[in-house]
C-alpha positions in Angstrom: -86.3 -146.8 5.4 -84.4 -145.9 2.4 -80.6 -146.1 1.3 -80.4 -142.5 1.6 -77.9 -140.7 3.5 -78.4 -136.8 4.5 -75.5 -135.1 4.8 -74.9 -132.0 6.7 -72.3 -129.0 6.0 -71.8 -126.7 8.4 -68.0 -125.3 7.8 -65.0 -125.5 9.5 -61.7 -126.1 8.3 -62.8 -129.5 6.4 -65.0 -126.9 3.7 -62.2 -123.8 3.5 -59.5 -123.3 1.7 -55.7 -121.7 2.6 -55.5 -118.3 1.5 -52.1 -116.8 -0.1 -51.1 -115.8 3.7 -51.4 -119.4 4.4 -54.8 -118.8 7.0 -57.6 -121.2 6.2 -61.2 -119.8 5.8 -64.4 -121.2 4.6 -64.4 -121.2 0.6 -67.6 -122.3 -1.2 -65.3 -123.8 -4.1 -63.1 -126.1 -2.1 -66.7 -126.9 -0.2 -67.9 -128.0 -3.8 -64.7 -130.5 -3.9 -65.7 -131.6 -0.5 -69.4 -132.4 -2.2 -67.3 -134.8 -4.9 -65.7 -136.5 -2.4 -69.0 -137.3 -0.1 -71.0 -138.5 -3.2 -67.8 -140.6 -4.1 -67.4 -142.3 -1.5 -71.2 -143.2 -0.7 -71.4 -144.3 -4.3 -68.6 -147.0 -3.5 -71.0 -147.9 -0.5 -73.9 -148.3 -2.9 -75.7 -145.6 -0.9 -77.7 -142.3 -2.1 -76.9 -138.9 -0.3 -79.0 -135.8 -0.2 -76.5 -132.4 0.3 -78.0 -129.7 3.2 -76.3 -126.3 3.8 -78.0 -125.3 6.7 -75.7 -122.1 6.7 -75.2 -121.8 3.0 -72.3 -123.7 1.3 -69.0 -121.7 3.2 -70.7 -122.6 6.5 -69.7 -121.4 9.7 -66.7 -121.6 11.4 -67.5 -123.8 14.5 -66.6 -120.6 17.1 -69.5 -119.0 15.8 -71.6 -122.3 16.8 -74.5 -121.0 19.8 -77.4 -123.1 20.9 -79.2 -121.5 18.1 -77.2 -123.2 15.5 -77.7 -126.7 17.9 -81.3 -125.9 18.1 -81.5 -125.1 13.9 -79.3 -128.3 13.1 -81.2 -130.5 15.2 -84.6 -129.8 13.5 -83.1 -130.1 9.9 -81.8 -133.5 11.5 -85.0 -135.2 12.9 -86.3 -133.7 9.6 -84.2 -136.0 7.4 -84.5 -139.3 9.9 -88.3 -138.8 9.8 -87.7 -138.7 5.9 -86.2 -142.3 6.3 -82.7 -141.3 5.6 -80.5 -144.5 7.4 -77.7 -142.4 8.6 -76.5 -139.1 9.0 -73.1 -137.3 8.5 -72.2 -134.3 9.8 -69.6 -132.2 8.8 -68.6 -129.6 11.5 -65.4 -127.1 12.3 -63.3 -129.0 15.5 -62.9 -126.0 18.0 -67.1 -126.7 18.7 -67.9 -130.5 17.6 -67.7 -131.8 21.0 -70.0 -129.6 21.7 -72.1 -129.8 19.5 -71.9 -133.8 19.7 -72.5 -133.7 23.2 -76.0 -132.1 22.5 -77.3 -134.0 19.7 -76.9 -137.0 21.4 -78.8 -135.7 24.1 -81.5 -134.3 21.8 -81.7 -137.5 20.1 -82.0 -139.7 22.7 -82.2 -143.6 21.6 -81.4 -142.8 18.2 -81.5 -146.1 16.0 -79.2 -145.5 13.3 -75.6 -143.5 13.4 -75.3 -139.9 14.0 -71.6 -139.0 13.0 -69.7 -135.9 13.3 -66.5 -135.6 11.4 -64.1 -132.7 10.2 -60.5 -132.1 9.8 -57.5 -130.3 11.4 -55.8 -129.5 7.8 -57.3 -127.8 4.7 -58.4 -130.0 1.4 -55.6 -127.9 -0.1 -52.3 -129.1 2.6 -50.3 -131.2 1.6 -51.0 -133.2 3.5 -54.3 -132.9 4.4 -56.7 -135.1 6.9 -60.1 -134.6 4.6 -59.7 -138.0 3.5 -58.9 -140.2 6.1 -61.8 -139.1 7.8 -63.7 -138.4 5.7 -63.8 -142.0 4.2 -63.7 -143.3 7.5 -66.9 -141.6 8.6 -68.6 -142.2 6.0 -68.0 -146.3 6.8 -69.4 -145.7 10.1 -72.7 -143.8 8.8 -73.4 -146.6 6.7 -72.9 -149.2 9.1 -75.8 -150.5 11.6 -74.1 -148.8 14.6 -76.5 -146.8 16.3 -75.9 -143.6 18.4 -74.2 -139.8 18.0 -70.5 -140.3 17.1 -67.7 -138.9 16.5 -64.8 -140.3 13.8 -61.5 -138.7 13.8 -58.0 -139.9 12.8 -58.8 -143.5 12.8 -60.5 -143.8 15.8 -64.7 -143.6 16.8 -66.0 -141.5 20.1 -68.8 -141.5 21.3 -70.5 -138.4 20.7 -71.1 -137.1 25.1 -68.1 -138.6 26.2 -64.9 -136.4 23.6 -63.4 -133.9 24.5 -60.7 -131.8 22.1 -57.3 -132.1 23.6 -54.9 -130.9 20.9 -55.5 -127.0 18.7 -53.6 -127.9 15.6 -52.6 -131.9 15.5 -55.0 -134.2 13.1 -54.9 -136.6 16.5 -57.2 -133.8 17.9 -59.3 -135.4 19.6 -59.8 -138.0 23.2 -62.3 -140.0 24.8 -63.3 -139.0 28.9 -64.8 -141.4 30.7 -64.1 -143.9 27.9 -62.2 -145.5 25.4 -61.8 -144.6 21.5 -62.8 -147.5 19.0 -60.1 -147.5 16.7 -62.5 -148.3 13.6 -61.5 -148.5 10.0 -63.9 -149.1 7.0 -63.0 -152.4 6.4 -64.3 -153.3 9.8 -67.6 -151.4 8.6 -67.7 -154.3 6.1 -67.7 -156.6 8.7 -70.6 -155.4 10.5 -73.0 -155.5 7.8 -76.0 -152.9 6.5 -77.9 -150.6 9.0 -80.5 -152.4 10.6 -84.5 -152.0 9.6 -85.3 -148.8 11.5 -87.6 -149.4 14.7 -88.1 -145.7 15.5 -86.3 -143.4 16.6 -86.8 -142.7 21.0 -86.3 -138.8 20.8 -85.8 -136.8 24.2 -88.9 -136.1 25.7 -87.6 -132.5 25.9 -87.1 -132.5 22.0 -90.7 -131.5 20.6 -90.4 -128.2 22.7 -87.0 -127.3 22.1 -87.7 -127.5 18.4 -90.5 -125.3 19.1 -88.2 -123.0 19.3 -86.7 -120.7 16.7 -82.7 -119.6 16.8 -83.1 -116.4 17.9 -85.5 -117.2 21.1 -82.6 -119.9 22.3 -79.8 -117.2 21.9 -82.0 -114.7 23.8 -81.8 -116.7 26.8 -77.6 -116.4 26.9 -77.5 -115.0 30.5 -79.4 -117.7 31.7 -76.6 -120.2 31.3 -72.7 -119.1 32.7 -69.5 -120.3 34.0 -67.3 -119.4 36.9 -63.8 -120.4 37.5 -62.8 -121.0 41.1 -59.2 -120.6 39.6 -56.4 -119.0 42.3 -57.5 -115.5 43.1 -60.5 -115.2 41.3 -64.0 -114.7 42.5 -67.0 -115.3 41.3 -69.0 -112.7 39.1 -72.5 -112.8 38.7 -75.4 -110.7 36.9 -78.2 -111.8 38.8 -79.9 -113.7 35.5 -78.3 -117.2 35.6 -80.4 -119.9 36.0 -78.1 -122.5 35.8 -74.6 -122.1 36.1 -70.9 -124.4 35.9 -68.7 -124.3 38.7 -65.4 -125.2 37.6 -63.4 -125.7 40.5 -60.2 -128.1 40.8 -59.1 -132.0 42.0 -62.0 -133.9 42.9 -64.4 -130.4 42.7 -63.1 -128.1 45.0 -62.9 -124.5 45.8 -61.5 -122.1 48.4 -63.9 -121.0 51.3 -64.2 -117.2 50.1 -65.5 -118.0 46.6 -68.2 -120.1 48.2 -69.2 -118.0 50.5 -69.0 -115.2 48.1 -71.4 -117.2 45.8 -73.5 -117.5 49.0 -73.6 -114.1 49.7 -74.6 -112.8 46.3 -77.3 -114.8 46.0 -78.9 -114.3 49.6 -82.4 -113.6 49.0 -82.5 -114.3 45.6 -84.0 -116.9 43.8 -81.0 -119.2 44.0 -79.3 -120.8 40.6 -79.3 -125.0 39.6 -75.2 -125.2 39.9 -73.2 -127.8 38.1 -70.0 -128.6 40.5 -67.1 -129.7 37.9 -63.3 -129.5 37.5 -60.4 -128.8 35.5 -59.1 -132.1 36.7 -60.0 -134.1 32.9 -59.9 -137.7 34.4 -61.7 -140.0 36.9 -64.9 -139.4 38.8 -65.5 -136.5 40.8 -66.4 -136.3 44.0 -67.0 -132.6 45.2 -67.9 -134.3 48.6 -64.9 -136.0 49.5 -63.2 -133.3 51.3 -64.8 -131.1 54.1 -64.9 -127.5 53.8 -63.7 -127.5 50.3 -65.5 -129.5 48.4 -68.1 -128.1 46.2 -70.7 -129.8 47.6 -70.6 -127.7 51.1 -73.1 -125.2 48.7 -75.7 -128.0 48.4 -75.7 -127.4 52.4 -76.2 -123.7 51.9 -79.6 -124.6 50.2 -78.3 -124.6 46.4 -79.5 -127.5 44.1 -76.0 -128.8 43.3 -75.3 -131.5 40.5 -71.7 -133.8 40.0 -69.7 -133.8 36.7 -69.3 -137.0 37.2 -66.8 -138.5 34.6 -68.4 -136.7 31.7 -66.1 -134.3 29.6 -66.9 -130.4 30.2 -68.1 -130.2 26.4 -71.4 -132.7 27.7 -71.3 -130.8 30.7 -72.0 -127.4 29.0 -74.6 -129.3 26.3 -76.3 -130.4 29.4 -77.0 -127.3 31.0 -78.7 -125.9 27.6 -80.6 -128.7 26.6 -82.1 -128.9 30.8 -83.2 -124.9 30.3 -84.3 -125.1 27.1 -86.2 -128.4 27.3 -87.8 -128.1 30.4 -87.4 -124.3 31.5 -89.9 -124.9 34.4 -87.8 -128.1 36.0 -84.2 -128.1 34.4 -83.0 -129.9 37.5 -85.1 -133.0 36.4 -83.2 -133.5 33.3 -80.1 -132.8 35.2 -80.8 -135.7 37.4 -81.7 -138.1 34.6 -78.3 -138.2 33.7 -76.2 -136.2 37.1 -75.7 -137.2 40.5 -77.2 -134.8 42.7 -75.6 -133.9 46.2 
């Protein structure tokens, strides 16, 4: 171990400046002030950092993010904590971090030293602005000896599966499913000491194959992976490629009898997809099972391996189904199941 910290920009509106219309967009100067500001604050912490631009220094804007980018991140990522950095900070646009969260921590497995994602809702340049706060605040956290994928926003800690973005535009953007926000600040980072001697990092099983794998060949396998919405009066759509595929229904996971026997139908005689019953309903556990006729779970009857949401937020949900087909293309339902209830 070293006292190295790697940190990663990847854009967003924490690295772009407000143009004279008043529209932010990635700006490779203001991302140079954002650089100051990094090395300041891990100086203060006694702590070295090494800079990465996976996607130059304007970045990306986080809507662009595919499991490409995750794939490409990831590998820079393992690359630094095999280098012995203690911590890594990761700076990433808000409209995608959950997402984005949700499969690093999935990648990354029993990761011994903190993983944190951070970013802001207002420019360097507002007055005011959120860079700061948050900045400093995750900062404290990647130098502290919590372990795990994180993510710090507007005082308060997530952990990195279980967030889910609830509000476009506040600085308060983000809140916790199936959990509780720690409201951490950097003095309680003082309290808690220096990271902990590395005992090696327990990676996903999955992870050596998907890094394997370049950005282009995970992006080619797009149509694998869809959604359908079992909103009132729509049906469900299909191309005949998905492999697996998110069933958003409503309440507990439900869905009216015609779109599930419309799924039924399309998919009589073909090799059937892995489906992921969920909801629009953000709280509590579901439980696509607890009404008859319904429930989601009447397709596991129809011979369709069916998985629950559970509690988790639709961000981990969506990470989930990636990571399973892109990690284990020959059995995705076996990583489903490590962490899914199957009906």
């Amino acid at each position: 171990m070293n006292d190295s910290i790697a940190v990663f920009f990847t854009g967003g509106t924490i690295g772009s400046a407000l143009a004279a219309e008043g529209e932010a967009s990635p700006d490779a100067f203001r991302s140079r002030d954002l650089q100051e500001l990094v090395e300041r604050f891990f100086a203060d912490l006694s702590l070295n950092v090494t800079l990465h631009f996976p996607w130059g220094e304007r970045g990306l804007d986080s809507s662009s993010f595919h499991p490409g980018h995750w794939v490409a991140l990831t590998r820079q990522v393992v690359g630094a904590l095999e280098g012995g950095a203690r911590g890594i900070l990761i700076l990433h646009g808000t409209d995608t971090m959950a997402y984005s969260s949700a499969w690093m921590s999935l990648a990354l497995g029993e990761i011994d030293c903190p993983v944190v994602f951070t970013g802001s809702q207002l420019t360097l340049d507002s007055i005011p602005d959120d860079v700061a706060v948050n900045l400093r605040g995750a900062a404290a956290v990647t130098a502290s000896r919590l372990a795990g994928v994180w993510i710090y926003f507007n005082w308060k800690l997530f952990q990195g599966r279980r967030v889910h973005k609830a509000r476009a535009l506040h600085p308060d953007a983000f809140v916790a499913v199936g959990d509780v926000p720690f409201f951490f600040t950097p003095e309680q980072a003082g309290r808690l000491g220096p990271s902990r001697p590395r005992s090696g990092c327990l990676f996903a099983p999955e992870l050596k194959v998907i890094l394997g794998l370049s950005e282009d060949q995970a992006w080619s396998r797009r149509k694998e992976v869809a959604w359908i919405t079992a909103a009132p009066g729509l049906m469900p759509r299909f191309s005949g490629e998905e492999k697996v595929v998110v069933v958003l229904g409503q309440g507990a996971g439900n869905a009216s009898v015609p779109f599930m026997e419309e799924i039924v139908s399309f998919w009589e005689g073909r090799r059937k997809p892995l489906l992921l019953a969920c909801s629009l309903a953000e709280g509590d556990e579901k439980r696509p099972e607890a009404y008859k006729d319904v429930g989601l779970a009447w397709l596991s009857r129809r011979g369709f391996g069916l998985w629950s949401q559970g509690d988790y937020p639709l961000e981990f949900i969506h990470g989930l189904a990636w990571f399973a087909l892109l990690g284990n293309s020959a059995d995705p339902g076996s990583v489903l199941s490590r962490y899914l209830r199957r009906l």
